[in-house]
C-alpha positions in Angstrom: 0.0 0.0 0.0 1.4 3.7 -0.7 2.1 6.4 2.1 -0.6 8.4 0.3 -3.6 7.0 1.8 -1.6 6.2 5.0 -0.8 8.8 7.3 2.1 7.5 9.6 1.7 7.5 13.5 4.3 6.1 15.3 4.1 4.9 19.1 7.1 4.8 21.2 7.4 1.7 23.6 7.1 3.8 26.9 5.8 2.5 30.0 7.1 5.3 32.3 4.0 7.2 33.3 5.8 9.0 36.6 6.1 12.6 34.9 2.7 13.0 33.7 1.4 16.3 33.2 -0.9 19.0 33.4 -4.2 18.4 35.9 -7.4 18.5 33.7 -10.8 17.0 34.6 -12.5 15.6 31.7 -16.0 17.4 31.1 -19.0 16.3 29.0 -18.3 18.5 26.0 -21.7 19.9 24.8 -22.1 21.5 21.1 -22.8 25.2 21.5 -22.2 28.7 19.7 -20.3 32.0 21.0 -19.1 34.7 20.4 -17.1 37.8 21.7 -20.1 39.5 22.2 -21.4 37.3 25.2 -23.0 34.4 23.3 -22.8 30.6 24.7 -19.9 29.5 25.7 -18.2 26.6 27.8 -15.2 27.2 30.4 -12.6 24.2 31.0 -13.7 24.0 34.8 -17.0 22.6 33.4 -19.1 25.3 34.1 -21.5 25.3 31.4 -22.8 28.8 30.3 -26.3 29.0 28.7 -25.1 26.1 26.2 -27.0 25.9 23.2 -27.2 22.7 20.6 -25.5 23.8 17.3 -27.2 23.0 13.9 -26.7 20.3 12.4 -23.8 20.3 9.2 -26.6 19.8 6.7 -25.8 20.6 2.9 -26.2 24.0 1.9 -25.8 26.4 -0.6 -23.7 29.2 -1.1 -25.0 32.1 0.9 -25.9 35.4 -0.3 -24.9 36.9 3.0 -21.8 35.1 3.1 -18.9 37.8 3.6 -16.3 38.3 1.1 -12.7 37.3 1.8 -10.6 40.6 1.1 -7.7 40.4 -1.4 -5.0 39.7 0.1 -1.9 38.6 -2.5 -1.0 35.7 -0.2 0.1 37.5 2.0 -0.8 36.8 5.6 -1.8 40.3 7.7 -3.5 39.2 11.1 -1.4 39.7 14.3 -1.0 37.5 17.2 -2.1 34.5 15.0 -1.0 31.6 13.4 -4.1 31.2 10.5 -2.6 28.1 8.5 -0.3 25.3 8.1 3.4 26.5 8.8 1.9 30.1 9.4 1.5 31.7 6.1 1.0 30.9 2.7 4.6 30.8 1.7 5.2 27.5 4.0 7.8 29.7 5.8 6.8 28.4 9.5 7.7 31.4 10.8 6.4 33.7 13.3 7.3 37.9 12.6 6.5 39.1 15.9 8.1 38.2 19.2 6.3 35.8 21.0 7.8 36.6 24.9 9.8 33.2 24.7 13.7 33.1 24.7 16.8 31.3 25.4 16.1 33.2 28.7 13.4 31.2 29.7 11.9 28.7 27.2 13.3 26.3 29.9 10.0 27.5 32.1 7.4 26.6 30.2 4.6 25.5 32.0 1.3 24.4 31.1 -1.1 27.4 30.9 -4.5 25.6 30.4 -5.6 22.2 28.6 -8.5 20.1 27.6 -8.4 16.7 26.4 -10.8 15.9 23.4 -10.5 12.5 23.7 -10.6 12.4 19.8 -7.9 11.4 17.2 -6.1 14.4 16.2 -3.2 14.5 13.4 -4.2 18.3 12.1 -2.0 21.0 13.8 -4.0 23.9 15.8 -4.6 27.7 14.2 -5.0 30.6 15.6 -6.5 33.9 14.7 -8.6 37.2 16.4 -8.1 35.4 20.4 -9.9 31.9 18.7 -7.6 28.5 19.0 -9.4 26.1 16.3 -8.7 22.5 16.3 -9.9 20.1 13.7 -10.0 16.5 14.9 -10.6 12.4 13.4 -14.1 12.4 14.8 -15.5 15.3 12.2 -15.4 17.8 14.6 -13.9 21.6 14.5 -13.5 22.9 18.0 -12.9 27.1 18.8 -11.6 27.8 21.8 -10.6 31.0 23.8 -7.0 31.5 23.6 -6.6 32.9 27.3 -8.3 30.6 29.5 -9.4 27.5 27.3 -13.5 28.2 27.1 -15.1 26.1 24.3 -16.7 29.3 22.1 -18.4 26.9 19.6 -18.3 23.3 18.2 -19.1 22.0 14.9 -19.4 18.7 13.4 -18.5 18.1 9.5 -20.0 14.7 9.1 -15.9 13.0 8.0 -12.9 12.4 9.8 -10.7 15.6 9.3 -7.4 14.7 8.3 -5.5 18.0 7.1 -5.2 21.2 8.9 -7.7 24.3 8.7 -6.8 28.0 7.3 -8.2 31.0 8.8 -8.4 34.0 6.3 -10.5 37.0 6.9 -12.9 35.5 9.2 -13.7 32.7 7.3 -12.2 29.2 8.1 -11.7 26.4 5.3 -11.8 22.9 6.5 -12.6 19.5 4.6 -13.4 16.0 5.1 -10.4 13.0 4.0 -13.0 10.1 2.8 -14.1 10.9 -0.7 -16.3 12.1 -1.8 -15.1 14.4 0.5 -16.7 17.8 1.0 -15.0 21.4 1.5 -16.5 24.1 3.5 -16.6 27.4 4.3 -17.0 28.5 8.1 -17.9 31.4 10.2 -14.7 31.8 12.1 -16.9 33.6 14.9 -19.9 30.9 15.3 -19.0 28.0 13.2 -21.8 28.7 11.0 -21.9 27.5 7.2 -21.3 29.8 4.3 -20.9 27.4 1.4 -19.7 23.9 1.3 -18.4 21.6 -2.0 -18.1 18.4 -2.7 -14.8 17.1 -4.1 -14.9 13.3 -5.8 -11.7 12.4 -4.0 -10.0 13.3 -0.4 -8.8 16.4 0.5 -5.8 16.2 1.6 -3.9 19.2 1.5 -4.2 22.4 3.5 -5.8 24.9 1.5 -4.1 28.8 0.5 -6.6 32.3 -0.4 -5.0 34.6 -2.3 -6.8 37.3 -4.3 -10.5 36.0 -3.4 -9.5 32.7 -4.8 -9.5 29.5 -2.9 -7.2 27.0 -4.1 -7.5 23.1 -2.8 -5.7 20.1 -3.9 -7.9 16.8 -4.4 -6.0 13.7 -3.9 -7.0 9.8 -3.8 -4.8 8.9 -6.6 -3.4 6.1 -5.9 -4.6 2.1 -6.8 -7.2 1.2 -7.0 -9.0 4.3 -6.6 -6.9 6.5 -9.0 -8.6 9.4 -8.7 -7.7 12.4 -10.8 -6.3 14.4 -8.5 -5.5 18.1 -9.3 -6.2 21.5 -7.8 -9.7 23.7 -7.5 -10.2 27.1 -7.3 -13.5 28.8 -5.9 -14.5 31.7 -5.5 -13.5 32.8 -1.4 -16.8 34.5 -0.9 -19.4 32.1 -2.2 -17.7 28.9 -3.0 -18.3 29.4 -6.9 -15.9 26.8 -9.1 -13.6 29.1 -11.0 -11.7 26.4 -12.2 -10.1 22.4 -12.1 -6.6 22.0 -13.1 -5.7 18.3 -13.4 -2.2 16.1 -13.1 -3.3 14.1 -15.8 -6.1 14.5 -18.2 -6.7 11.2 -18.9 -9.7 9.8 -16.6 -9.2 8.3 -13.4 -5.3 8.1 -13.7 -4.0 9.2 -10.0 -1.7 12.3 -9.8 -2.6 13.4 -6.3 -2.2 16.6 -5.0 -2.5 16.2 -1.2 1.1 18.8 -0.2 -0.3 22.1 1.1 -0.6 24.8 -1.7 1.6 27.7 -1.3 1.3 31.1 -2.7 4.3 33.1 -4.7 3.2 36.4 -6.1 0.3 35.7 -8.7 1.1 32.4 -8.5 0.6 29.2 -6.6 3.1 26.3 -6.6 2.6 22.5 -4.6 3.4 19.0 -5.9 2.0 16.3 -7.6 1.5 12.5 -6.6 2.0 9.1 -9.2 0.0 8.0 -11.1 -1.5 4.9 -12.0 -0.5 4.9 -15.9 3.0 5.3 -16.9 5.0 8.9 -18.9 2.6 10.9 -17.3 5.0 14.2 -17.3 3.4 16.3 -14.4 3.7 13.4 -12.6 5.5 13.3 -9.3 6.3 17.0 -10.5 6.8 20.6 -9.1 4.1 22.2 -10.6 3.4 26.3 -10.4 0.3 27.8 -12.0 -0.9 31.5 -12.6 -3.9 32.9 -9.8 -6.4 31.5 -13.2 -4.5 27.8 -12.8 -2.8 27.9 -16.4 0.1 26.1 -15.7 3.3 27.9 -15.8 5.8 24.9 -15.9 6.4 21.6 -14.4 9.8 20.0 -12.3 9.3 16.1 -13.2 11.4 14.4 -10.7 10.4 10.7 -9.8 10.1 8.6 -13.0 8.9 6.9 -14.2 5.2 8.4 -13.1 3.9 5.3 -11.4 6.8 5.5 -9.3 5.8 6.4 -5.7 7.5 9.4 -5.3 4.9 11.9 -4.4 5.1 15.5 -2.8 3.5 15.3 0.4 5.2 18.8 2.0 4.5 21.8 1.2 7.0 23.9 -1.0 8.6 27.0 1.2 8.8 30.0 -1.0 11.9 32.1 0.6 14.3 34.7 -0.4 13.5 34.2 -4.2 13.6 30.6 -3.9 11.9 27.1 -3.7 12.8 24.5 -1.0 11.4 21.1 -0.8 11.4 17.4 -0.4 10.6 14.6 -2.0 9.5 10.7 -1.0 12.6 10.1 -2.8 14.5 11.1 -0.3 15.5 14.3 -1.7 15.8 18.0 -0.4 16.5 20.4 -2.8 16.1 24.0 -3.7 14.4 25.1 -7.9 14.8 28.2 -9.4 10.8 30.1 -8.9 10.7 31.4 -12.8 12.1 27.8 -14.5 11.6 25.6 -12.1 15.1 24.4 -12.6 16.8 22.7 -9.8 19.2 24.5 -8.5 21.3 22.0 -6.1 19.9 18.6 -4.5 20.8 17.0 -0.9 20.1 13.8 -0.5 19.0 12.4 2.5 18.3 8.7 2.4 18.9 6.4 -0.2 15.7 4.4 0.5 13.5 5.5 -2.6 9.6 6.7 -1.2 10.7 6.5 2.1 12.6 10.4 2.1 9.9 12.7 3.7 6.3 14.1 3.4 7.4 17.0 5.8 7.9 20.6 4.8 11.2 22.6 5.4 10.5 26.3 7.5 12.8 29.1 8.0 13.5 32.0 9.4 15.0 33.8 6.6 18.9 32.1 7.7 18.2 28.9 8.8 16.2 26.6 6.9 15.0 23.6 9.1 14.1 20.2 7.1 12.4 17.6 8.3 13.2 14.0 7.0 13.9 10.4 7.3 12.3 6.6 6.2 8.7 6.8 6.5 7.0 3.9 7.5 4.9 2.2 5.7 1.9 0.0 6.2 3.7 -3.3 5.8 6.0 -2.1 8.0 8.9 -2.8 5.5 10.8 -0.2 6.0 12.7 0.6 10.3 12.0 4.3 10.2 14.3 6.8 11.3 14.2 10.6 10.7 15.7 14.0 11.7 15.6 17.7 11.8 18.4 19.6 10.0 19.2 23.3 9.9 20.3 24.4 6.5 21.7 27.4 5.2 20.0 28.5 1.8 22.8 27.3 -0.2 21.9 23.7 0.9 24.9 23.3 3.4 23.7 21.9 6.5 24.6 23.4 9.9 23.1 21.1 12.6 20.7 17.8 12.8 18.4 16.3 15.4 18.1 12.9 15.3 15.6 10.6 16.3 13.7 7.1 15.5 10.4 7.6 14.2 9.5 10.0 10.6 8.0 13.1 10.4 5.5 14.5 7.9 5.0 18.3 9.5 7.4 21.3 9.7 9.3 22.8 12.6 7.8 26.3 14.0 10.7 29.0 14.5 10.0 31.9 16.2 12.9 34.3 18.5 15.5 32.5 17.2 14.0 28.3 18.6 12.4 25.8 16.5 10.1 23.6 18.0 10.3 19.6 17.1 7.5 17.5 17.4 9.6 14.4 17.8 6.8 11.1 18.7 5.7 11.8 22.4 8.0 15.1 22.9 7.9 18.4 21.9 11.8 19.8 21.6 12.6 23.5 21.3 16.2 24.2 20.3 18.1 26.8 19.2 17.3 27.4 15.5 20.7 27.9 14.1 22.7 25.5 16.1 20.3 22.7 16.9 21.1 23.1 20.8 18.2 21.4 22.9 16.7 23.9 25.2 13.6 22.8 26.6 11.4 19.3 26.5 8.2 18.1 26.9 7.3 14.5 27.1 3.2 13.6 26.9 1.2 11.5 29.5 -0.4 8.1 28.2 2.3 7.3 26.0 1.0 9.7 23.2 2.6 11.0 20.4 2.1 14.5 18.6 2.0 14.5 15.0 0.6 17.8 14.1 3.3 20.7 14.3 2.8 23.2 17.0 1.7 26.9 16.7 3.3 29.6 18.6 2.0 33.7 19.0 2.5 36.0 22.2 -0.6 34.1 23.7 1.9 30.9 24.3 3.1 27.3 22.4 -0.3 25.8 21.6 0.1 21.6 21.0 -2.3 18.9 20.3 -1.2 15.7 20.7 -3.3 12.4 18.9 -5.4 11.4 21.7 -6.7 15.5 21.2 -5.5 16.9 24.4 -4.9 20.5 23.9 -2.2 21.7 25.3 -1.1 25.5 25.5 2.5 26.8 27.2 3.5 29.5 28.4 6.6 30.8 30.5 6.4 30.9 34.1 8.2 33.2 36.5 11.1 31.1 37.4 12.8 27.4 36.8 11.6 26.7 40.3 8.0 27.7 39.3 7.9 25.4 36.5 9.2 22.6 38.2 6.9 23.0 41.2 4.5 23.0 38.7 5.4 20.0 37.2 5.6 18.1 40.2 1.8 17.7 40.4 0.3 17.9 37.5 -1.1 15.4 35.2 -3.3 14.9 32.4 -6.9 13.0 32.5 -7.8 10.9 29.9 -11.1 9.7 28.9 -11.7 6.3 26.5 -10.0 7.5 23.1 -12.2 7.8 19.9 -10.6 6.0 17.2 -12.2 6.7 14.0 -8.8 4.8 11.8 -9.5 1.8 14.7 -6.3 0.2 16.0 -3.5 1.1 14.9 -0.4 -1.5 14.2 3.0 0.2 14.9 6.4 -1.0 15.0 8.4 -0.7 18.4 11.9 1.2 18.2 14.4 -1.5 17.6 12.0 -2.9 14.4 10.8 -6.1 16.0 8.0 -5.9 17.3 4.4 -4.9 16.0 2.7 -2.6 18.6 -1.0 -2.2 19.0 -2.1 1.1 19.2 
């Protein structure tokens, strides 16, 4: 089976539960609306505030009230947030303003609130205007109040959502992962509906706006489905099809795109999956198309196309160039005009086992994430790492660990932030020095990538406890803090069901 339709979640053997974390009761969780205004709401304490059912996530059509998404270029305007995967439309992972954690005292962090969802989460947690919005396996979008944790509104989409949400202008743009799956268009404020789509196969990758357009990559390519995968635009303000560009034209011949779309100029760039016929050329390609999706050109680079080597990361646009890497095991950097590679760094000479992550950087330091993915059959003993790279492809610094990646590393002040299986790392961006640690409770992992503003570190991990950070007033605080504190788990809904895994040294198959 390909990687495509397989997101991998390792487990860690660990049976050392002493340093669990973070006291949190677990609370009935009830589906209400809010909003900043003084509408329902539901505090973490589980003091229930004049709840109120949401409406169901019935089918509707575009609505003529529905607000329009402002022009933007790409571009990424909001403060204090962190609206999409890896921040901003360029895949840069990168947070502009200072977030009030340093070298100084990253080594505090405490726990500031936390809920767990009990609900499978692989998505990684946005942030925009004081909302925290998590998307998790059972369907369901959560908003919560950044400051204190209070549930502001819940909404259920009807699918297990696989992929991370974007926030832009108020409007929030989630799908479902089985196909047919279905795209929609949310009230950032109350959850409410403004237009939902239906896509034939999964959505897979996040989404980018730019310019009122909304551009979404359909994947499900693979055998035996082989659905033609491609990118959509619509219309930001009413959902309207403006146009389908496809990898292959030939009916129900793969050529996924499920990387996240990102945004250079008046143009948009991702990659492209296999496909299920062979000398398919935008196959398993770097592909960048104008604002209307007329394809500007194409970077081929695993053939022949049925080879597995698809782009599952997003492409970081930085300093007038392109940074990615491939399931071939590749990271390399392609000229934006041409598309013609510039250099190439290997990083493991296991073909379709390289990385489905997306590099990040600060503008110096780009910081890779890599290493043998795992796939179903277990075939493959994973092991991974995060490297700092200067732009010229020389690498500075790596992290090393056992299990693969297939998210990016926030960087904001000068520290990265890892999520590495059941820990969250920060270390120093530029030389890789470990700083700070967090290991979860209940032998957890976290697979979505963390988000980081001057409200705190926000984490989910995949049992959906949310988890926010912030520094405390001393070492001593934090470890006082520490001392006592643990998580509460509730019985975990699994929409995937178990889960096999392999243990660290490759021997044994875990259940998860």
């Amino acid at each position: 089976m390909r990687n495509e339709n397989t997101w991998p979640m390792p487990k860690k053997l660990r049976f050392d539960f002493n340093a669990r974390m973070l006291l949190v009761l677990v609370l009935p969780l009830a589906e209400v609306t809010g909003c900043s205004s003084g509408g329902s709401s539901m505090a973490p304490n589980g003091g229930t505030l004049a709840a109120q059912q949401l409406a169901s996530a019935a089918p509707t059509t575009p609505s003529a009230t529905a607000p329009p998404a402002a022009p933007n270029a790409g571009t990424i305007d909001c403060t204090s947030c962190w609206p999409t995967y890896a921040h901003d439309y360029q895949r840069t992972g990168y947070q502009p303003q200072s977030t009030g954690i340093n070298s100084g005292n990253v080594a505090t962090l405490t726990e500031k609130w936390a809920w767990p969802l009990n609900e499978q989460v692989v998505t990684s947690p946005v942030i925009d205007d004081g909302l925290l919005f998590v998307a998790t396996g059972a369907g369901n979008v959560y908003a919560f109040n950044v400051s204190d944790g209070t549930i502001m509104w819940k909404r259920n989409l009807g699918g297990p959502i696989l992929e991370t949400p974007t926030i832009d202008h108020g409007s929030l743009y989630v799908g479902t992962h089985q196909p047919p799956s279905t795209f929609y268009s949310l009230d950032a404020t109350t959850g409410g509906i403004q237009w939902q789509t239906t896509i034939p196969g999964d959505f897979r990758g996040p989404a980018a706006v730019s310019n009122g357009i909304v551009y979404v990559g359909e994947a499900g390519g693979d055998p035996p489905e082989c659905d033609s995968g491609g990118v959509h635009g619509y219309q930001a303000a009413t959902g309207a099809p403006l146009f389908f560009w496809q990898t292959d034209p030939k009916a129900n011949d793969g050529g996924a795109v499920w990387s996240p779309i990102s945004v250079d100029g008046g143009s948009i760039v991702f990659g492209t999956g296999n496909t299920c016929s062979d000398n398919v050329v935008n196959a398993n390609s770097l592909i960048r198309l104008t604002s209307a999706g007329a394809q500007e050109w194409e970077t081929p680079i695993g053939q022949p196309s049925v080879k597995d080597d698809d782009w599952g990361g997003g492409i970081l646009v930085s300093n007038g160039r392109y940074f990615a890497v491939n399931k071939d095991g590749s990271f390399l950097s392609t000229n934006p005009t041409s598309g013609a590679i510039l250099w190439n760094r290997p990083f493991t000479t296991v073909n379709g086992q390289g990385s489905i992550g997306t590099p990040t950087t600060d503008g110096s330091i780009i910081i890779v994430p890599s290493g043998d993915i795992m796939d179903a059959n277990l075939v493959a003993t994973p092991t991974a790492s995060f490297s700092g790279f200067a732009p010229n492809g020389d690498k500075q610094w790596s992290f090393q660990f056992d299990f693969p990646q297939r998210n990016y590393a926030p960087i904001a002040d000068r520290i990265a932030y890892l999520a590495e299986d059941d820990d969250i790392v920060a270390v120093d961006a530029h030389s890789g020095v470990k700083l700070w640690s967090y290991e979860s409770s209940g032998n957890v992992e976290f697979i979505g990538a963390p988000a980081i503003t001057p409200d705190g570190l926000f984490t989910v991990d995949t049992d959906g406890a949310v988890i926010v950070f912030a520094p405390a007033a001393s070492l001593a605080a934090a470890q006082a803090a520490k001392s006592h504190e643990a998580i509460t788990r509730g019985p975990l809904f699994e929409p995937y069901g178990s889960i096999i895994r392999k243990a660290p040294n490759g021997s044994n198959k875990v259940v998860y």
